[in-house]
C-alpha positions in Angstrom: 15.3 7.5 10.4 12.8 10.2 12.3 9.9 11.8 10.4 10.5 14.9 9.9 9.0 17.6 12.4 6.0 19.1 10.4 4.8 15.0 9.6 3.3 13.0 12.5 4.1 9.4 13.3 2.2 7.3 13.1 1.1 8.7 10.0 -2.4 10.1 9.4 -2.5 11.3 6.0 -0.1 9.8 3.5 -0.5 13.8 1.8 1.4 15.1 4.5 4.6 13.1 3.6 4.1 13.3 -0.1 7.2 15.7 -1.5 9.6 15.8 -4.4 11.1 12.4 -4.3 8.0 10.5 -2.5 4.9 10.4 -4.1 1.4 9.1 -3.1 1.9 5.8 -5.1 5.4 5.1 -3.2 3.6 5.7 0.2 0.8 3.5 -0.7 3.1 0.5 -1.9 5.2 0.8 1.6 1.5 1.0 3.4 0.5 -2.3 0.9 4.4 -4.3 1.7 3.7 -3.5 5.2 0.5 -5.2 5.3 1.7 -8.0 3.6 4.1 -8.8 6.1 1.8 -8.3 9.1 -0.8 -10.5 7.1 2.5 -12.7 6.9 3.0 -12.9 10.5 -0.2 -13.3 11.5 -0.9 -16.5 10.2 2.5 -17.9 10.3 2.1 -21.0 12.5 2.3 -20.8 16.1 5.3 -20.9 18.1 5.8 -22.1 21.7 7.7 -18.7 22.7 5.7 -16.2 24.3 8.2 -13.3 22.0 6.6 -14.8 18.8 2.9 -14.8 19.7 2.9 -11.2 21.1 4.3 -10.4 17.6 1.4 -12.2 16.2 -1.4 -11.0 18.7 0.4 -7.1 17.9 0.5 -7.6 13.5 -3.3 -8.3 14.3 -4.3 -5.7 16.3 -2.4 -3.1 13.5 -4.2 -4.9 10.7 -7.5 -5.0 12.4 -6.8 -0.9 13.4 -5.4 0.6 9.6 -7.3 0.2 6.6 -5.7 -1.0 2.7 -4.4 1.6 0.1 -6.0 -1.1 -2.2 -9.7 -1.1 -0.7 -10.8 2.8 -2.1 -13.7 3.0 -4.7 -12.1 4.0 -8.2 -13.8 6.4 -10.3 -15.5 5.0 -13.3 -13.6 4.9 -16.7 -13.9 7.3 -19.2 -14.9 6.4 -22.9 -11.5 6.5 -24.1 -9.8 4.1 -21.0 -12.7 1.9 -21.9 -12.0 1.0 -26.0 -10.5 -1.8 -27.0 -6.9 -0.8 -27.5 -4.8 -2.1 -30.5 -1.6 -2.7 -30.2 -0.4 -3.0 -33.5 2.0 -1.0 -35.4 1.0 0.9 -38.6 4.3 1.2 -40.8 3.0 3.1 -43.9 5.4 3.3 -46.8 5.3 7.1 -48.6 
């Protein structure tokens, strides 16, 4: 599938493909799969076919070149996301 015309490829800012049915967290889960699998491929053990380790040597180069969704300072919790949260169910009788 092509990107559509107003979003470049490769992609610079995941905000420019965020719409109505792709959000930032979907975008940032492909970015995380994607990584995965390149993290995947590069230490997958070697092969003697010149196909596989130019796959390898390439997965390195892209993880070495984009950075993780995961690795962004989050802000610090608020009081109330910091409590002790109980879980229990109050079922008063009137």
């Amino acid at each position: 599938m092509a990107p559509a015309p107003n979003r470049s490829w490769p992609p610079t800012s995941k905000h420019a493909w965020v719409d109505d049915l792709l959000g930032a967290g979907d975008i940032d889960r492909i970015i995380i799969e994607w990584r995965s699998m390149l993290r995947q491929i590069t230490h997958a053990p070697d092969l003697d076919w010149e196909r596989w380790r130019n796959l390898k040597a390439m997965a390195k180069g892209i993880l070495n070149e984009t950075e993780s969704p995961t690795l962004t300072d989050l802000p610090p919790l608020d009081y109330q996301q910091s409590r002790r949260i109980e879980h229990r169910l109050d079922l008063r009788r009137h």
